[in-house]
C-alpha positions in Angstrom: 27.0 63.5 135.4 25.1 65.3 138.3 22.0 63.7 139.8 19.9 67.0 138.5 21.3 67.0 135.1 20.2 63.3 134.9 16.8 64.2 136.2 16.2 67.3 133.6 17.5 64.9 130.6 14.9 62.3 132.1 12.2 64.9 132.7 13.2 66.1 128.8 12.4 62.6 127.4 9.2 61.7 129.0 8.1 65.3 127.8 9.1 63.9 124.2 7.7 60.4 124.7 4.3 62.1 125.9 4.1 64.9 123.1 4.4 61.7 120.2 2.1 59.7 122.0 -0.3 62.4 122.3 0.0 63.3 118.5 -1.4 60.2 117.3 -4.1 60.0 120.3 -7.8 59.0 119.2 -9.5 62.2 118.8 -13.0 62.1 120.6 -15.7 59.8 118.7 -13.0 58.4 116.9 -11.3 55.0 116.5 -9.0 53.1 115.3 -9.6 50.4 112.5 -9.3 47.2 113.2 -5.5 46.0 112.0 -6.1 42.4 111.5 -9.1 43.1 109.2 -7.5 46.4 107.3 -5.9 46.1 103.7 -3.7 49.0 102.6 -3.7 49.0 98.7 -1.0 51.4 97.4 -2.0 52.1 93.9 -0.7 53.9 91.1 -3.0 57.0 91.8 -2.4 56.8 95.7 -3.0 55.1 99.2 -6.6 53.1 99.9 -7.4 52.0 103.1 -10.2 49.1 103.7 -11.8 47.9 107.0 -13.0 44.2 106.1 -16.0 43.0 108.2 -15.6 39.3 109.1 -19.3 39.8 111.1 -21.1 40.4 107.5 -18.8 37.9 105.4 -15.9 35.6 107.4 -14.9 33.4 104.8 -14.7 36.3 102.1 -12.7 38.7 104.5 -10.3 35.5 105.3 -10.0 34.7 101.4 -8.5 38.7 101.1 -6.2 38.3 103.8 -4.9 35.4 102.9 -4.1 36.0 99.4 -2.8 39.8 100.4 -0.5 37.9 103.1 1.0 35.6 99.9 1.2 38.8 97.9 -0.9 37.8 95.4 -2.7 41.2 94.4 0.9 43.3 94.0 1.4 44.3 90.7 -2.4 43.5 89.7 -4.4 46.3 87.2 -7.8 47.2 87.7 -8.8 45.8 84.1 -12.5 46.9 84.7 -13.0 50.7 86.0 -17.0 51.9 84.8 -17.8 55.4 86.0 -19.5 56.4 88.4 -19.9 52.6 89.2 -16.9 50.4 90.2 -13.3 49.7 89.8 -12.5 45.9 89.4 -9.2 44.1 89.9 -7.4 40.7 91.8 -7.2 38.5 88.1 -3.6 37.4 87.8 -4.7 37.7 83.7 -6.0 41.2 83.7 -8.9 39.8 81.7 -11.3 39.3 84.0 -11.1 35.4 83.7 -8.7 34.8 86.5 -8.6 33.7 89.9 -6.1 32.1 92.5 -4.9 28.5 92.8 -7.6 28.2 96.3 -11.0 26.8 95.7 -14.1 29.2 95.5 -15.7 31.0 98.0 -19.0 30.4 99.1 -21.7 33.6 98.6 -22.3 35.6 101.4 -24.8 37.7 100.3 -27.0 38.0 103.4 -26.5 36.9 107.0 -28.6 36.3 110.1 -27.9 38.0 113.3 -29.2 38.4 116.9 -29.7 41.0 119.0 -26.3 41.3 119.7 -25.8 42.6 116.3 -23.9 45.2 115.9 -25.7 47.7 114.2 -25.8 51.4 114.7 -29.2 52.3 113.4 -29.4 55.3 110.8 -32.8 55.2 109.6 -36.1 53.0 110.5 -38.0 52.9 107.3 -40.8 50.7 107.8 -40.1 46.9 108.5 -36.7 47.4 108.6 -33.1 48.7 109.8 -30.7 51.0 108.1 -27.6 51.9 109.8 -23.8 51.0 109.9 -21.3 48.0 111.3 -17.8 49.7 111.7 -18.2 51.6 108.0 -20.3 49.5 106.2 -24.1 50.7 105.9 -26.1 47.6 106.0 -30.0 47.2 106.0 -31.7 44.8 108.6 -34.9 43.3 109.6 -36.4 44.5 112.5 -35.4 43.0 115.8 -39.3 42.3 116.5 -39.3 39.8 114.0 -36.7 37.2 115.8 -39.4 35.3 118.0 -41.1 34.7 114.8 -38.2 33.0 113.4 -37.3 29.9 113.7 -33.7 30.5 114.7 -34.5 33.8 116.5 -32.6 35.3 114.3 -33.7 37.8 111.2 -31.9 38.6 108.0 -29.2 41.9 107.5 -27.4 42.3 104.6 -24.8 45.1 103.0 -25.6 47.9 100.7 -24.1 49.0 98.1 -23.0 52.4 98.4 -20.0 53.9 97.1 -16.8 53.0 98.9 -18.1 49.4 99.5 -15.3 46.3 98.6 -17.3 43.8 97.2 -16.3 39.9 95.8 -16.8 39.7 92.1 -18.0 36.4 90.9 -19.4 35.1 87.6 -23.0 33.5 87.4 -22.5 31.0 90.1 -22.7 32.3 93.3 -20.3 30.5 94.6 -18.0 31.3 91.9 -16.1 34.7 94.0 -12.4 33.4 94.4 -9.8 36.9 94.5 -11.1 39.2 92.2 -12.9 42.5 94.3 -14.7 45.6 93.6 -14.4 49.1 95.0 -17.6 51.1 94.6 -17.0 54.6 93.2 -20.8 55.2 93.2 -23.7 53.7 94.6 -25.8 50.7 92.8 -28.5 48.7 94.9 -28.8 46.3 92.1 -25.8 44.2 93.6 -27.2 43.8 96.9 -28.3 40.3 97.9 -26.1 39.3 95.0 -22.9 39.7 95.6 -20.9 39.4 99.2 -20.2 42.9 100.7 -17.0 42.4 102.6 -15.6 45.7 103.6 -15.3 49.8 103.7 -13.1 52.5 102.2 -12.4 54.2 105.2 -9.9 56.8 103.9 -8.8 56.7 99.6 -12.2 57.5 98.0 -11.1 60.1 96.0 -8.1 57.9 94.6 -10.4 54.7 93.7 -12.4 58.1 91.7 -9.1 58.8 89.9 -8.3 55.2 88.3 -8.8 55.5 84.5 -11.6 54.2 82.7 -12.1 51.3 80.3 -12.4 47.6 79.8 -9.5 47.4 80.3 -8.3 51.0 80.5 -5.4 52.1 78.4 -2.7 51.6 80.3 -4.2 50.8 83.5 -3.6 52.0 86.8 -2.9 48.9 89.3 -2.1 48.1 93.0 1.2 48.4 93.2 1.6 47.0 96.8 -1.3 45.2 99.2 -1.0 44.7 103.1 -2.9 44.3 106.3 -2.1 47.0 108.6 -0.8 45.2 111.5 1.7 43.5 109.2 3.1 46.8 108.3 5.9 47.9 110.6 5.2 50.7 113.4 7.5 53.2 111.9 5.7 53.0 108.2 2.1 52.2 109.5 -0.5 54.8 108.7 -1.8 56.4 111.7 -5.6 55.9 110.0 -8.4 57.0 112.7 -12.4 57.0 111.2 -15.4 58.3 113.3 -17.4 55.5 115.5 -20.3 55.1 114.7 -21.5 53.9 117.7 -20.2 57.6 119.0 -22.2 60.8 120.0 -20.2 62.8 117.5 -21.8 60.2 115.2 -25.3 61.0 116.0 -24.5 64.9 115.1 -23.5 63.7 111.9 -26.3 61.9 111.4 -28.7 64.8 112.6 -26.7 67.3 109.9 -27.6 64.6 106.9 -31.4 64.2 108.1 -31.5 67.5 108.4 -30.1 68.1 105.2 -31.6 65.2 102.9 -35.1 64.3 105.4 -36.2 61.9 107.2 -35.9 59.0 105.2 -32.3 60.0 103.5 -30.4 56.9 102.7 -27.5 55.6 104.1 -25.5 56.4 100.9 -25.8 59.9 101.7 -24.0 59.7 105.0 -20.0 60.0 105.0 -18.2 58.6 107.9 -15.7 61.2 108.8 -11.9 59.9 108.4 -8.1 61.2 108.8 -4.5 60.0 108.6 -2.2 61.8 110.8 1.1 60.7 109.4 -0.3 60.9 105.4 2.8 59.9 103.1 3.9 61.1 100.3 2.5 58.9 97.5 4.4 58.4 94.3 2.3 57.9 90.9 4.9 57.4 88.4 2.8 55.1 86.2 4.6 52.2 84.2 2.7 51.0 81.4 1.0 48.0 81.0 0.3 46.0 77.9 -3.5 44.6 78.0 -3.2 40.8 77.8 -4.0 39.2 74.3 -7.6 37.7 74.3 
């Protein structure tokens, strides 16, 4: 083979190599979720895709990853889906009852931060912080108060607004052990109550389409669960979500305040999302018999 033909077949595949690594480059404001701290949850009605936040909730975000890395949620129903509410799943039983073999976790419904914190702030009603770590919207005291503390710290803690993954529990409030939550609407009466762990950052719309019940007739379920950086390169979606620390961010947030006022919640804000390599899902359902109570 010539030296020039070598040099145009070379020339041809760096061209290639730099067209594919150019289609999945972050767009700007963009970035990519964190792939340690990311469960994919294929389910019956589609593909959801959660960014877990170990800064608002370590030892719930490590209980999630550790039983998705066992396999323990595949094949799990969502036995509780209320509308306009939540869809509940992670019991073994589909009852509701269940749990894993591990002991409980410990509630995390509030945590204390420093300045270092980071929070991208949304709205400054009085007293306090609303804004966003990663996807999460979360609500703060004011930095002004951490001299006054006696840890220099103050008090932040997650709201509850649709697409949040949150820990059921029973009444104890160290009782959350595998069972979670994905919030299809928003509902401040869980916050400070039960430990917000992580966002929906793309799959909304197919946590909207589960069926409904208590159980649900013939339930939807999660088919498969796995953290994203477990997944191989070739099957990995190519997820990217808006940063919120960004400029593009701040436009976003200009359109809802211009939109909804001044004091709009953080609820009304959604954090712009895409997959650029989106597969095709299938949703062949296979029924499931309820368990007998």
């Amino acid at each position: 083979m010539s030296v020039l033909k070598k040099k145009t077949l070379w020339a041809g595949a760096i061209a290639a190599l730099m067209a594919a690594t150019s289609a999945f480059a972050l767009d700007p404001g963009y970035r990519a979720p964190d792939a340690d701290h990311t469960l994919v949850i294929d389910t019956t009605k589609g593909q959801v895709i959660v960014e877990l936040y170990p800064a608002m909730a370590p030892l719930s975000a490590e209980r999630l990853i550790t039983l998705t890395r066992q396999k323990f949620y595949d094949g799990l129903i969502f036995h509780r889906v209320i509308e306009d509410f939540m869809a509940q799943t992670g019991d073994p039983q589909g009852t509701g009852m269940g749990g894993s073999t591990l002991s409980n976790v410990k509630g995390e419904f509030t945590m204390r931060h420093d300045a270092s914190f980071p929070l991208t702030v949304a709205v400054r009603p009085k007293g306090s912080l609303i804004g966003f770590v990663g996807a999460l919207p979360v609500q703060s005291q004011v930095n002004e108060l951490m001299p006054l503390s006696n840890d220099g710290k103050v008090m932040a803690w997650g709201l509850y607004c649709q697409g949040v993954l949150g820990m059921a529990r029973d009444n104890s409030p160290d009782s959350a052990n595998s069972q979670f939550f994905l919030m299809r609407g928003a509902n401040a009466a869980l916050e400070k109550r039960y430990t917000p762990v992580g966002a929906i950052i793309s799959g909304l719309d197919v946590v909207r389409k589960l069926k409904i019940g208590e159980p649900p007739v013939n339930p939807d379920k999660m088919t498969r669960v796995r953290i994203l950086s477990d997944i191989p390169e070739a099957e990995r979606p190519q997820v990217e979500i808006m940063d919120t620390t960004s400029p593009q961010f701040q436009t976003v947030l200009e359109a809802v305040r211009k939109d909804k006022g001044a004091d709009f919640s953080a609820c009304d804000v959604t954090i712009p999302s895409k997959i650029l390599n989106a597969p095709a899902v299938a949703t062949a359902e296979t029924p499931v018999t309820p368990p007998a109570k």
